[in-house]
PDB file as gemmi writes it, atoms N, CA and C in Angstrom:
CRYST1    1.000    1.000    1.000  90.00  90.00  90.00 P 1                      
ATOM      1  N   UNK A   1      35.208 157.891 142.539  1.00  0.00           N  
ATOM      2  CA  UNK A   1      34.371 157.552 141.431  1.00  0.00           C  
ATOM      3  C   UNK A   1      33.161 158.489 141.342  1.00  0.00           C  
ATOM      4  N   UNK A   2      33.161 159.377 142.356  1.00  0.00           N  
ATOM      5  CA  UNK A   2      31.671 160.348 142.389  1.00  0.00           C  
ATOM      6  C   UNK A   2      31.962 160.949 141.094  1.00  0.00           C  
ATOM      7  N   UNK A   3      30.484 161.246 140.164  1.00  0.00           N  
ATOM      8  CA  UNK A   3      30.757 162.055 139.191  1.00  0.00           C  
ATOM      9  C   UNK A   3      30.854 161.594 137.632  1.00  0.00           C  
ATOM     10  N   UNK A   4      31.541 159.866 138.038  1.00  0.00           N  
ATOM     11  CA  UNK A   4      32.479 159.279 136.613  1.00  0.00           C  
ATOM     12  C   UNK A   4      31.197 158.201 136.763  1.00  0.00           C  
ATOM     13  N   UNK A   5      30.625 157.619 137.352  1.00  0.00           N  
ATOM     14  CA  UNK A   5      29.811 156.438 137.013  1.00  0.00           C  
ATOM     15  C   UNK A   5      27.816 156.741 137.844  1.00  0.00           C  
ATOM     16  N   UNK A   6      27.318 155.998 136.751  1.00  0.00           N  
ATOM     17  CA  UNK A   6      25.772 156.072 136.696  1.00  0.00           C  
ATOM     18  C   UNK A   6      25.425 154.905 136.379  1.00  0.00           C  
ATOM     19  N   UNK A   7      23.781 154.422 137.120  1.00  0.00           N  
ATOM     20  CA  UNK A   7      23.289 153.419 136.571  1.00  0.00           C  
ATOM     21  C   UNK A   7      22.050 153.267 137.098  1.00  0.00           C  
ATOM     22  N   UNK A   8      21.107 152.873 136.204  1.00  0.00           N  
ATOM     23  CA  UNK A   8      19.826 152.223 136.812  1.00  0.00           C  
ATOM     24  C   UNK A   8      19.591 150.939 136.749  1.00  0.00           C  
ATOM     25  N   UNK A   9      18.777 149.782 137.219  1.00  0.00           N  
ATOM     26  CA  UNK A   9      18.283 148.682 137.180  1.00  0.00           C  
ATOM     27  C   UNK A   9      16.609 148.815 136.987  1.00  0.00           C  
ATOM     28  N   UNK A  10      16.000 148.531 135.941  1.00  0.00           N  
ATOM     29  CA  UNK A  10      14.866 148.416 135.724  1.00  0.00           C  
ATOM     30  C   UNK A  10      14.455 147.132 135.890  1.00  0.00           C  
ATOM     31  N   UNK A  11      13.495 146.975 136.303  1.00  0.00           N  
ATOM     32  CA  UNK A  11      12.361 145.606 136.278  1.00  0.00           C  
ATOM     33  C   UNK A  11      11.512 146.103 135.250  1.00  0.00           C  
ATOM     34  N   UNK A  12      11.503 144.380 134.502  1.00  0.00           N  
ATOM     35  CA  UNK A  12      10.536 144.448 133.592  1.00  0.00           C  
ATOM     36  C   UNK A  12       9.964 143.774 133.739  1.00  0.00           C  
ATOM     37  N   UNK A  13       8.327 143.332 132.885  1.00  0.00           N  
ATOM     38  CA  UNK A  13       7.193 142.900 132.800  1.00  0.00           C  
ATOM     39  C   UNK A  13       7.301 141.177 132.695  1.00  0.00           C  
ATOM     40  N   UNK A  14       8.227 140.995 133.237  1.00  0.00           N  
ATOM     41  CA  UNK A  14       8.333 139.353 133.724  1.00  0.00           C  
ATOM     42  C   UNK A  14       8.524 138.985 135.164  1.00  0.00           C  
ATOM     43  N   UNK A  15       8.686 138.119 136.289  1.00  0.00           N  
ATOM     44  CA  UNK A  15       8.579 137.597 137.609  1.00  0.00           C  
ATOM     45  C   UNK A  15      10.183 137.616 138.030  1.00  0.00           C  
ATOM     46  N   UNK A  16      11.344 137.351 137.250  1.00  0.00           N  
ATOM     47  CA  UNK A  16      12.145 137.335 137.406  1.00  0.00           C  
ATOM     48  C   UNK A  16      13.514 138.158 136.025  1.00  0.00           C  
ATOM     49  N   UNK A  17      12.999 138.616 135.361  1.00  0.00           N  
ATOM     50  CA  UNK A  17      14.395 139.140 134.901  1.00  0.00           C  
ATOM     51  C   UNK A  17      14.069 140.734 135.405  1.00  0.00           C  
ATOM     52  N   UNK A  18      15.862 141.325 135.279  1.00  0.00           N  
ATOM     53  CA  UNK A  18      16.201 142.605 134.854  1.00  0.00           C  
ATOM     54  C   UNK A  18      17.227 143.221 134.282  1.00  0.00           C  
ATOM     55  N   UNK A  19      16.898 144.479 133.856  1.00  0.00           N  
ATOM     56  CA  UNK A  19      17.952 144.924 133.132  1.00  0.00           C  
ATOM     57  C   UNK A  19      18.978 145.950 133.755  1.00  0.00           C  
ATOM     58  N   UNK A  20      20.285 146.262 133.690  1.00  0.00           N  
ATOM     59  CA  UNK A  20      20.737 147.127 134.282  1.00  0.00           C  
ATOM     60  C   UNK A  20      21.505 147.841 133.487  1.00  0.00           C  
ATOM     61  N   UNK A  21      21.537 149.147 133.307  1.00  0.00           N  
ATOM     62  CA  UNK A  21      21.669 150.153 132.623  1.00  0.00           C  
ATOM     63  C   UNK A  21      22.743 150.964 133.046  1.00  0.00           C  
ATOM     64  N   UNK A  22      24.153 151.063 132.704  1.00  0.00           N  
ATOM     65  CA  UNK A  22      25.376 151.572 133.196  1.00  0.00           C  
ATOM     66  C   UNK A  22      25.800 152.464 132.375  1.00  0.00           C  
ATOM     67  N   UNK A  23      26.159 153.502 132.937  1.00  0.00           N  
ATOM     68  CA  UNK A  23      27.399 155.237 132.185  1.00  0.00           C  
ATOM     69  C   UNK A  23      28.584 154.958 132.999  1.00  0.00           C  
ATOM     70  N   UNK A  24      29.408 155.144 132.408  1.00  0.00           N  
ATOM     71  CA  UNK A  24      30.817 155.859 132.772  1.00  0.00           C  
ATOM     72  C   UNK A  24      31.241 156.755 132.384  1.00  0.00           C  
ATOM     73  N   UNK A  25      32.205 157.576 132.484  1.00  0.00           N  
ATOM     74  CA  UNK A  25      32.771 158.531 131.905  1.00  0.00           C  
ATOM     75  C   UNK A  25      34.359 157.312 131.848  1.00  0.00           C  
ATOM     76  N   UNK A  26      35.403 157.596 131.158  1.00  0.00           N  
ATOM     77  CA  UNK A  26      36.739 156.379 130.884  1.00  0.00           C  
ATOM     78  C   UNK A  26      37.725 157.532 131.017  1.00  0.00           C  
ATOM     79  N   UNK A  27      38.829 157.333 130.890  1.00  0.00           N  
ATOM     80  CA  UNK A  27      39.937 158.207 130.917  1.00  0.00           C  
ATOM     81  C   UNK A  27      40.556 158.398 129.680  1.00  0.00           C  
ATOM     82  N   UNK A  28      40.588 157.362 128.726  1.00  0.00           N  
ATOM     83  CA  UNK A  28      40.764 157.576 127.228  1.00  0.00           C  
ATOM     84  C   UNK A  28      39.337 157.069 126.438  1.00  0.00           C  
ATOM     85  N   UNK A  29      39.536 157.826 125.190  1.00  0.00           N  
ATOM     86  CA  UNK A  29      38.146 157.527 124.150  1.00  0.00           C  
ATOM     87  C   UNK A  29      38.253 156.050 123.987  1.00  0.00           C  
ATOM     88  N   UNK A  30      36.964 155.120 123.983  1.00  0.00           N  
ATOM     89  CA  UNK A  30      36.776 154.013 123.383  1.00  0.00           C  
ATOM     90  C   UNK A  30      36.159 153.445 122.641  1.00  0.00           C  
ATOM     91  N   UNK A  31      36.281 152.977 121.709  1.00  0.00           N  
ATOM     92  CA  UNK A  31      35.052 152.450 120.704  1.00  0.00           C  
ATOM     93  C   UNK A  31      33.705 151.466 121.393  1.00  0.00           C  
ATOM     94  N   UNK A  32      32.880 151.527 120.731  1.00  0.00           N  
ATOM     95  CA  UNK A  32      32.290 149.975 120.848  1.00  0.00           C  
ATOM     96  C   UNK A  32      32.796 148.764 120.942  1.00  0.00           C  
ATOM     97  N   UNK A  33      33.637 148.144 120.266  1.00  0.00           N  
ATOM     98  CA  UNK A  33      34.469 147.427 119.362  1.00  0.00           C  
ATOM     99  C   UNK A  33      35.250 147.060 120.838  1.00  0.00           C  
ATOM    100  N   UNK A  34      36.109 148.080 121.096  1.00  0.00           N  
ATOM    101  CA  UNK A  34      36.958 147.743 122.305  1.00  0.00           C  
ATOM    102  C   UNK A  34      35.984 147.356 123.506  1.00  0.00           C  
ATOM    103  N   UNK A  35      35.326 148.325 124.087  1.00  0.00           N  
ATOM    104  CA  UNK A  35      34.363 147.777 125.188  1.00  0.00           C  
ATOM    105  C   UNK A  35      33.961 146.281 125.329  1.00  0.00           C  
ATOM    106  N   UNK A  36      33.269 146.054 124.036  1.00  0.00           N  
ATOM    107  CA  UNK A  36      32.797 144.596 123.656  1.00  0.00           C  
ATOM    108  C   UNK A  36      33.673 143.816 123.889  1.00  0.00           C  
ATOM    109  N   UNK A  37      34.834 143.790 123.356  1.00  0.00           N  
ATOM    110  CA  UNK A  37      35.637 142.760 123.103  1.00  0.00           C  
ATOM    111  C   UNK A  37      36.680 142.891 124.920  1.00  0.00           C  
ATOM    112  N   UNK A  38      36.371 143.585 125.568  1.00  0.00           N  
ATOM    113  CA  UNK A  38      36.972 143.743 126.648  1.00  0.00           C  
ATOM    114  C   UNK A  38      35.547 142.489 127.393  1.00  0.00           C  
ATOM    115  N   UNK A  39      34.346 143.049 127.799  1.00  0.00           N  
ATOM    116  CA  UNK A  39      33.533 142.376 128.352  1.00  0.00           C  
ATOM    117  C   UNK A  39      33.469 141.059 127.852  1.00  0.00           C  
ATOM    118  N   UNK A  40      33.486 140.425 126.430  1.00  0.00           N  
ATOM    119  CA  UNK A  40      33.706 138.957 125.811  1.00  0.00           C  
ATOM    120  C   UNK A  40      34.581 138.448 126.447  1.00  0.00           C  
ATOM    121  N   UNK A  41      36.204 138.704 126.728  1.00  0.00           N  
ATOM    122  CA  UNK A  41      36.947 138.480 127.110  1.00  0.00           C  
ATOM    123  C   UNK A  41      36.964 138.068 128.389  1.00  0.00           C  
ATOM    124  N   UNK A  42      36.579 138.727 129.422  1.00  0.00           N  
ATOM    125  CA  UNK A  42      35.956 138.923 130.720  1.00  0.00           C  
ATOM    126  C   UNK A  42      35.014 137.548 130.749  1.00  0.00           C  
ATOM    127  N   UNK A  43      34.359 137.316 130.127  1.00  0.00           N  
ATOM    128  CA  UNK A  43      33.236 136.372 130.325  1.00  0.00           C  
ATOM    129  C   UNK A  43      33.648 134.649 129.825  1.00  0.00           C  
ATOM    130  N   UNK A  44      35.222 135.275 128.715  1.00  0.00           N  
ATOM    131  CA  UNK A  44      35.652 133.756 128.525  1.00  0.00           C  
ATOM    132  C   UNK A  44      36.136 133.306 129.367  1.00  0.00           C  
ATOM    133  N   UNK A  45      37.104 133.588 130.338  1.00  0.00           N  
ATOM    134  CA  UNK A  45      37.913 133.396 131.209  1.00  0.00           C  
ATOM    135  C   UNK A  45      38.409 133.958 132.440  1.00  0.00           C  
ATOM    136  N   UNK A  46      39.154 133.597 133.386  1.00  0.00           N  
ATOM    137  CA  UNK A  46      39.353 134.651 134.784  1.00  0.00           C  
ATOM    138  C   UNK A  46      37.884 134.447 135.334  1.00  0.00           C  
ATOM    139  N   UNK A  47      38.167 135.418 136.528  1.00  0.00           N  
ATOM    140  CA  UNK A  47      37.782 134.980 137.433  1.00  0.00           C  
ATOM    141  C   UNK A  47      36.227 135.581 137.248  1.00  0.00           C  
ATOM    142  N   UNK A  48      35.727 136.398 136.128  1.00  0.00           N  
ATOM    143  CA  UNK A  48      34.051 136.303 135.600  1.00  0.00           C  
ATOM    144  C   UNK A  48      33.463 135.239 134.864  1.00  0.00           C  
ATOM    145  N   UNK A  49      34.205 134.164 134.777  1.00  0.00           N  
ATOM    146  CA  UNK A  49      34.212 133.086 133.959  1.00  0.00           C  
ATOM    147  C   UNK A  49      32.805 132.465 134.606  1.00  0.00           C  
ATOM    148  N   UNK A  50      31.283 132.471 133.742  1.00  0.00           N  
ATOM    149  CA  UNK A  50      30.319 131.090 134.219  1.00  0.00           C  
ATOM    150  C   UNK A  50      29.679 132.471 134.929  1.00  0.00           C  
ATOM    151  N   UNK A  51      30.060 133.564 135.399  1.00  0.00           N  
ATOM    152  CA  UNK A  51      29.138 134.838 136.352  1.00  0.00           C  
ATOM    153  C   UNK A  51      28.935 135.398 135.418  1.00  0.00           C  
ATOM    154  N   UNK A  52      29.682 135.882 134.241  1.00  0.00           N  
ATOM    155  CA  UNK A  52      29.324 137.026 133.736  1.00  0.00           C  
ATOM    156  C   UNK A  52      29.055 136.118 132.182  1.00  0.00           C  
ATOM    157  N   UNK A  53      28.181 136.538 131.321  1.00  0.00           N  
ATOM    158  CA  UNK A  53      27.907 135.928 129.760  1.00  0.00           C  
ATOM    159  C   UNK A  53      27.761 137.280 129.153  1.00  0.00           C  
ATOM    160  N   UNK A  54      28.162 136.589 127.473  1.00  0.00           N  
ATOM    161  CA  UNK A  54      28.598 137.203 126.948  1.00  0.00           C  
ATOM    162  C   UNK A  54      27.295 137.273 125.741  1.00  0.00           C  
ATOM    163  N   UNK A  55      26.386 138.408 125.276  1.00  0.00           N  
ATOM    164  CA  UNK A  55      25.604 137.908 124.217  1.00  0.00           C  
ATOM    165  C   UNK A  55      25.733 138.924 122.796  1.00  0.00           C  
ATOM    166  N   UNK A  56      25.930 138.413 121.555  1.00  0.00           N  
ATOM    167  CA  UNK A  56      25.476 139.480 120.110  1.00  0.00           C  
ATOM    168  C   UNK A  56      24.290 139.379 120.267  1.00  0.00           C  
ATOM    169  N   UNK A  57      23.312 138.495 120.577  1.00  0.00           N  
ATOM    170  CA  UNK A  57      21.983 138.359 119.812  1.00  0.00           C  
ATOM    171  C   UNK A  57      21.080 139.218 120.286  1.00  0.00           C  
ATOM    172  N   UNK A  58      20.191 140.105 119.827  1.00  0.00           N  
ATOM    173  CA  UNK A  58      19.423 140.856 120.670  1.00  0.00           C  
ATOM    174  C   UNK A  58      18.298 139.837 121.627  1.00  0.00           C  
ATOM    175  N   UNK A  59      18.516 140.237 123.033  1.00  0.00           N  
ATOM    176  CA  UNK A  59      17.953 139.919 124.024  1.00  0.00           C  
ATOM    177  C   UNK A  59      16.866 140.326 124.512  1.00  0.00           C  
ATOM    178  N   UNK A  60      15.773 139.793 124.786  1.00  0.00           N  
ATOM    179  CA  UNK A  60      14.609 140.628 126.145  1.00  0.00           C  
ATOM    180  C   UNK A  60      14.718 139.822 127.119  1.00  0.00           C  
ATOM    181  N   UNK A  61      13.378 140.480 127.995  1.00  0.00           N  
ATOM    182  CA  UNK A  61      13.701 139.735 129.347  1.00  0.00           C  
ATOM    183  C   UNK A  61      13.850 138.361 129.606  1.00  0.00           C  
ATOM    184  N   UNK A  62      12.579 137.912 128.833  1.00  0.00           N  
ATOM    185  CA  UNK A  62      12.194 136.480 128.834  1.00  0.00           C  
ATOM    186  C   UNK A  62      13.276 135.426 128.485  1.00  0.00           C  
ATOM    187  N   UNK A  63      14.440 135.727 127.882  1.00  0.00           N  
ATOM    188  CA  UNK A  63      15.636 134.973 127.357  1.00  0.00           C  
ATOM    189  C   UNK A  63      16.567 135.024 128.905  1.00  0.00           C  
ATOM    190  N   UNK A  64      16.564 135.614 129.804  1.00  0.00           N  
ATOM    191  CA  UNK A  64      17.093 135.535 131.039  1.00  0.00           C  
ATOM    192  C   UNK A  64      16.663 134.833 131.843  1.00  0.00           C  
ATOM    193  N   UNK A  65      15.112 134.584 131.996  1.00  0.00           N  
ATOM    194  CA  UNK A  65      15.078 134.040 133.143  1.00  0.00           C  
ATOM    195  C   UNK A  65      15.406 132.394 132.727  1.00  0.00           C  
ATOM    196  N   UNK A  66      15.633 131.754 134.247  1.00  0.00           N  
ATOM    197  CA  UNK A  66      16.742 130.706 134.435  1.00  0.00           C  
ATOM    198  C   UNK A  66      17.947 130.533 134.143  1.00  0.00           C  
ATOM    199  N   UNK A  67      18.769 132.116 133.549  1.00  0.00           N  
ATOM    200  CA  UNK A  67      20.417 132.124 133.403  1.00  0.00           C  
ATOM    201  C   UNK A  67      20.924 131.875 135.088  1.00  0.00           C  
ATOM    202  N   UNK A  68      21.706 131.245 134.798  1.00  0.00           N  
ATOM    203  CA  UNK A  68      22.652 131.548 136.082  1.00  0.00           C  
ATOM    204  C   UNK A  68      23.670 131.973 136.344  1.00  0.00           C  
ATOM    205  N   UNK A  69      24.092 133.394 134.971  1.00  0.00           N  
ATOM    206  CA  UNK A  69      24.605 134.362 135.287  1.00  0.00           C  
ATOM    207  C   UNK A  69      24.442 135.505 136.173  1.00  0.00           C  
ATOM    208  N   UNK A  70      25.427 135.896 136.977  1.00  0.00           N  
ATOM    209  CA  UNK A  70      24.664 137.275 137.431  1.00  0.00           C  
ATOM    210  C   UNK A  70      24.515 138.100 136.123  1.00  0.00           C  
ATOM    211  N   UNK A  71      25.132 138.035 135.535  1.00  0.00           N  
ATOM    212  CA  UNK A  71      24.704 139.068 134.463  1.00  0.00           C  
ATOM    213  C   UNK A  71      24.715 138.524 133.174  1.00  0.00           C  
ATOM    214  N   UNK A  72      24.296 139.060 132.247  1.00  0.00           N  
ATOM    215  CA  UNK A  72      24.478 138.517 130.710  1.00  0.00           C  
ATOM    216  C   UNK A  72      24.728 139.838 129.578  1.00  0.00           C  
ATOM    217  N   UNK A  73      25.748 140.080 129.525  1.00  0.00           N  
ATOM    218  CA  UNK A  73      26.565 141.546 128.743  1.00  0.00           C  
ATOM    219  C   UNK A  73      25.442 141.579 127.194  1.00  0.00           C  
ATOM    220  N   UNK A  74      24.912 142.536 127.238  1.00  0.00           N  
ATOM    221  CA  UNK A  74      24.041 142.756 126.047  1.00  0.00           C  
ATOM    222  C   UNK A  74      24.934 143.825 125.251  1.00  0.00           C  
ATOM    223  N   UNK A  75      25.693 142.748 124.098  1.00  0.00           N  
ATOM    224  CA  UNK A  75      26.992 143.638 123.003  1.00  0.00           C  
ATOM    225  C   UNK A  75      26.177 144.695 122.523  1.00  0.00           C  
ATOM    226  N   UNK A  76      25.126 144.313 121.757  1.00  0.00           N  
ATOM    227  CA  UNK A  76      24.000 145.308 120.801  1.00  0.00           C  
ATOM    228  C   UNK A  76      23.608 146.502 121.589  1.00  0.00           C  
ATOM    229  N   UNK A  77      23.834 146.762 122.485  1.00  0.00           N  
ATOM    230  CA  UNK A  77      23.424 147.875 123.493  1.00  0.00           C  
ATOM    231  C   UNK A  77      24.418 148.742 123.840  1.00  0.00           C  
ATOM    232  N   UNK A  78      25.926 148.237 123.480  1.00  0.00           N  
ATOM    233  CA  UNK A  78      26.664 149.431 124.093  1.00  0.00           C  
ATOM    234  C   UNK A  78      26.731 150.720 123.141  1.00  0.00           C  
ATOM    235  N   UNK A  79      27.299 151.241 123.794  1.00  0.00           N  
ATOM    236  CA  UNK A  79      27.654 152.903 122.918  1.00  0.00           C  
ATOM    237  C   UNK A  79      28.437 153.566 123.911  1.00  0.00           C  
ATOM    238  N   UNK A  80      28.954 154.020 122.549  1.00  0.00           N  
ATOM    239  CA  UNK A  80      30.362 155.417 123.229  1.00  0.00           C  
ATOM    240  C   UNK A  80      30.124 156.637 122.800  1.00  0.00           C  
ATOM    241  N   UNK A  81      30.575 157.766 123.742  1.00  0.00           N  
ATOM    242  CA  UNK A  81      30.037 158.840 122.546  1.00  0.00           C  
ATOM    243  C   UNK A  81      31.610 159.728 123.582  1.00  0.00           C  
ATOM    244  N   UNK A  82      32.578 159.721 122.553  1.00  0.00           N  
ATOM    245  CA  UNK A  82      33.393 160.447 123.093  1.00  0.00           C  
ATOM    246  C   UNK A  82      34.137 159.394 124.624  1.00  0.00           C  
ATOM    247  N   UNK A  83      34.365 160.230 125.746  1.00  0.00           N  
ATOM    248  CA  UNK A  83      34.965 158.932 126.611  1.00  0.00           C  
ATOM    249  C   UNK A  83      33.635 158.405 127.743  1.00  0.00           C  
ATOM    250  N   UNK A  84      32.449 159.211 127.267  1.00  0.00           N  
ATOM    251  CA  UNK A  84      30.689 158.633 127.440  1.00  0.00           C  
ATOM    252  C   UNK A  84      30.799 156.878 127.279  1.00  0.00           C  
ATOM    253  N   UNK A  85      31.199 155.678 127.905  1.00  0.00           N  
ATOM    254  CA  UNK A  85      30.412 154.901 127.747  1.00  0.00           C  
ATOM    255  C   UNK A  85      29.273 154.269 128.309  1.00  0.00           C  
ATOM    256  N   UNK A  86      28.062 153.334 127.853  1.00  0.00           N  
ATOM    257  CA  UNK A  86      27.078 153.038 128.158  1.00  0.00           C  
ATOM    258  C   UNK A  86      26.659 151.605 128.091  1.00  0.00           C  
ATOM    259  N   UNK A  87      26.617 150.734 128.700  1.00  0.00           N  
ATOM    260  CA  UNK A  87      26.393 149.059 128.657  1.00  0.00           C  
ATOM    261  C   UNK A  87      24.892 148.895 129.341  1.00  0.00           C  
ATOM    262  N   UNK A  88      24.758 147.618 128.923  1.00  0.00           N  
ATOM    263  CA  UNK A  88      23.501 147.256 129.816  1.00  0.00           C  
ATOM    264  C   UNK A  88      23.716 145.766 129.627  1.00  0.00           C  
ATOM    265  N   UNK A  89      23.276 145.078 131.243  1.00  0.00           N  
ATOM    266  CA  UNK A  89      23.249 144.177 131.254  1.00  0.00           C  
ATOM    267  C   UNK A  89      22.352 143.398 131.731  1.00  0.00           C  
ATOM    268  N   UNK A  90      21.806 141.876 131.294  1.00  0.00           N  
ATOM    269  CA  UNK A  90      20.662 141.489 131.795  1.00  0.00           C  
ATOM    270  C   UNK A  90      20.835 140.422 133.189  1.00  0.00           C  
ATOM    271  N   UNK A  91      20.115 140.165 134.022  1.00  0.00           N  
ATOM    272  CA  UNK A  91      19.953 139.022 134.762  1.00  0.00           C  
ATOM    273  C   UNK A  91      18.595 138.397 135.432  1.00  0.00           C  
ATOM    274  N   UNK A  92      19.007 137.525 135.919  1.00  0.00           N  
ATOM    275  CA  UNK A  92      17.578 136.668 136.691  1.00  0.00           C  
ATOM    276  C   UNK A  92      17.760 137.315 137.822  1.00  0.00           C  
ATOM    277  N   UNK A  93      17.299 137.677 138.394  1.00  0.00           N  
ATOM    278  CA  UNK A  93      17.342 138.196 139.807  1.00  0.00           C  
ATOM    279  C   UNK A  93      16.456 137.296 140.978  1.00  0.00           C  
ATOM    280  N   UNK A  94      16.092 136.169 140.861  1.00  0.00           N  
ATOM    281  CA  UNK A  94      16.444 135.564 141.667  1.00  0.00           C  
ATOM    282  C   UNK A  94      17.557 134.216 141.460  1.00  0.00           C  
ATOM    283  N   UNK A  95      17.480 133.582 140.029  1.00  0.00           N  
ATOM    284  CA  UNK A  95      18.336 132.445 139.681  1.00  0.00           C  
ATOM    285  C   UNK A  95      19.956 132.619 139.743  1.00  0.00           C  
ATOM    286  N   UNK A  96      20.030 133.891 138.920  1.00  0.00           N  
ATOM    287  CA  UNK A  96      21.609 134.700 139.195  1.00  0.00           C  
ATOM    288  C   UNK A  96      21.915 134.655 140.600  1.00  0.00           C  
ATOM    289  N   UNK A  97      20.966 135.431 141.650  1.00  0.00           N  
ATOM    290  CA  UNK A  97      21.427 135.631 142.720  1.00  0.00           C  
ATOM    291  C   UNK A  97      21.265 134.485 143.621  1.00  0.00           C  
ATOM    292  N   UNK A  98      20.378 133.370 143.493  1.00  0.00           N  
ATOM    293  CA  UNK A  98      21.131 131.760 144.426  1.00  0.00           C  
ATOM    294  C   UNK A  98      22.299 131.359 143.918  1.00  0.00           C  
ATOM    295  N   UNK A  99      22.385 131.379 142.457  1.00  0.00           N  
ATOM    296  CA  UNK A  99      23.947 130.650 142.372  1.00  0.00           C  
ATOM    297  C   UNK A  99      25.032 131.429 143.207  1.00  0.00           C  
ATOM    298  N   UNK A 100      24.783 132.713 143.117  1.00  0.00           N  
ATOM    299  CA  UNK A 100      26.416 133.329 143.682  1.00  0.00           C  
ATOM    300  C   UNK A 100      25.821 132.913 145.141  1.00  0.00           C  
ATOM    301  N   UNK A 101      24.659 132.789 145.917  1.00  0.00           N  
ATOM    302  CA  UNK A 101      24.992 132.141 147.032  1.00  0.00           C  
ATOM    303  C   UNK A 101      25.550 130.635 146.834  1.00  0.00           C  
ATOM    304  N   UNK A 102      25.386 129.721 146.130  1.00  0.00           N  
ATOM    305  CA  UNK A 102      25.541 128.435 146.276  1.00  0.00           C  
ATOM    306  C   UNK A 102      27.367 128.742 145.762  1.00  0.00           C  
ATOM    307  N   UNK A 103      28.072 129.589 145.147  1.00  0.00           N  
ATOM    308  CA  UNK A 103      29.165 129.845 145.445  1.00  0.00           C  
ATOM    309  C   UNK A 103      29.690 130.130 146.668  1.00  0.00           C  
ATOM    310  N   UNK A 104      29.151 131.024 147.314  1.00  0.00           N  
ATOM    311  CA  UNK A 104      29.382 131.784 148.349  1.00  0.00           C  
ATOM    312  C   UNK A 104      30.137 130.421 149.049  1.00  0.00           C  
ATOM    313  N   UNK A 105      28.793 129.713 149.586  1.00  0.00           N  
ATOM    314  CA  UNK A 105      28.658 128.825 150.467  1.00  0.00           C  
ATOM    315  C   UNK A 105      30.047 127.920 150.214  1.00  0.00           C  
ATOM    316  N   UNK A 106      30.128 127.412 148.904  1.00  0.00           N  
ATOM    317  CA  UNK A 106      31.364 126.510 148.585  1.00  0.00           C  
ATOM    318  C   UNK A 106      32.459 127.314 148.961  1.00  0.00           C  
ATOM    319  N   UNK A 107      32.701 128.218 148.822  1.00  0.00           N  
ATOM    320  CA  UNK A 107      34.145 128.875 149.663  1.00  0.00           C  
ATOM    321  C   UNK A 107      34.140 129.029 150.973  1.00  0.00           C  
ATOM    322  N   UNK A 108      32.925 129.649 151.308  1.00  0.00           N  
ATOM    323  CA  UNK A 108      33.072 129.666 152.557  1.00  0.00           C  
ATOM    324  C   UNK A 108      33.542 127.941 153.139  1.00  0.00           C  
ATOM    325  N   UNK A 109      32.858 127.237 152.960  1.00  0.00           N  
ATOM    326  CA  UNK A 109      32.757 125.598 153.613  1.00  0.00           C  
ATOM    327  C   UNK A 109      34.347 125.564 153.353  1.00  0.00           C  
ATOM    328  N   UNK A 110      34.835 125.907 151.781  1.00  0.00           N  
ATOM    329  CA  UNK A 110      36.567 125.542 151.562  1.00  0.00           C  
ATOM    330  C   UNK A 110      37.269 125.850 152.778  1.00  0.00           C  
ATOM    331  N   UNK A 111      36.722 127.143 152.834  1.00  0.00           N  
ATOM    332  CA  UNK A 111      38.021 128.044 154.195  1.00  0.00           C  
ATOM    333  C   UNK A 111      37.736 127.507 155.306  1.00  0.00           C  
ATOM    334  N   UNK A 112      36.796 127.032 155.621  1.00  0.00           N  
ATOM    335  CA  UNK A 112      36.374 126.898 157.071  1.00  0.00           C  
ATOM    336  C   UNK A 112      37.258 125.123 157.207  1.00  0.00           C  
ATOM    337  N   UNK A 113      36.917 124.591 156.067  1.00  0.00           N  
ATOM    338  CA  UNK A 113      37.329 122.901 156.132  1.00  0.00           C  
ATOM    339  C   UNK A 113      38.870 122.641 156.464  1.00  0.00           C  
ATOM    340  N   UNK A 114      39.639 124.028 155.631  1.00  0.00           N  
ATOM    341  CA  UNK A 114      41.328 123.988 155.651  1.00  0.00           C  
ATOM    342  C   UNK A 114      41.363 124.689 157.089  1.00  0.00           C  
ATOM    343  N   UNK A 115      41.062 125.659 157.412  1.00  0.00           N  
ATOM    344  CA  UNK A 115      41.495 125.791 158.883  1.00  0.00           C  
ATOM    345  C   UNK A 115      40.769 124.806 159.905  1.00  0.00           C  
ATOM    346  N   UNK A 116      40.003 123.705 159.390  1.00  0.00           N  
ATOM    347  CA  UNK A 116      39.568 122.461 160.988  1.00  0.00           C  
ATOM    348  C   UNK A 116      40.994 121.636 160.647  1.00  0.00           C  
ATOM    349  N   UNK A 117      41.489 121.815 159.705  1.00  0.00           N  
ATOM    350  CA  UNK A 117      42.408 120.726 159.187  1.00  0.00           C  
ATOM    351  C   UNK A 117      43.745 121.221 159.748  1.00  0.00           C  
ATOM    352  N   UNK A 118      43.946 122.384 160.099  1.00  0.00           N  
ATOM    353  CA  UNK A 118      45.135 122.749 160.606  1.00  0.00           C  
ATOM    354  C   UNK A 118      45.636 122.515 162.308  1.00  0.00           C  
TER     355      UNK A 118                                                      
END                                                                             
């Protein structure tokens, strides 16, 4: 992947959100249109389902904090330019990141409970 992917995470002027700012290079050209509707998809169902959200509406920081997504797909932000694409996505960075521990924990406890049981 050296070469094909870029990204920054900015903090902004709130206690808890941020934004994260992603390039790829793709292997075929893609629209907007497709990207979007790939990440929507992603966020209805499978296994990003409740982690990842899906938003049209233009977003700032302040609309993140207390998501308990890790991320929240900001549609209005992508762009393609050729097989150039560019996303950004928002999260709570601390609310996002207890839930995926309070996941964590529930699997872990699952696995650990089925092998006392064996």
């Amino acid at each position: 992947m050296q070469g094909k992917l870029d990204g920054i995470a900015m903090r902004v002027p709130i206690p808890d959100g941020s934004v994260t700012d992603f390039t790829g290079i793709m292997k075929k050209t893609p629209s907007v249109e497709a990207v979007n509707a790939a990440f929507k998809e992603a966020a209805r169902r499978g296994p990003l389902k409740n982690v990842l959200e899906y938003s049209e509406e233009p977003l700032v920081s302040a609309d993140i904090v207390g998501s308990p997504a890790s991320c929240t797909f900001d549609a209005g932000l992508t762009m393609t330019q050729g097989k150039l694409v560019k996303i950004c996505g928002w999260y709570d960075n601390e609310w996002g990141y207890s839930n995926r521990l309070i996941d964590l924990t529930q699997i872990v406890g699952t696995r650990k409970t089925k092998k006392a049981r064996r």
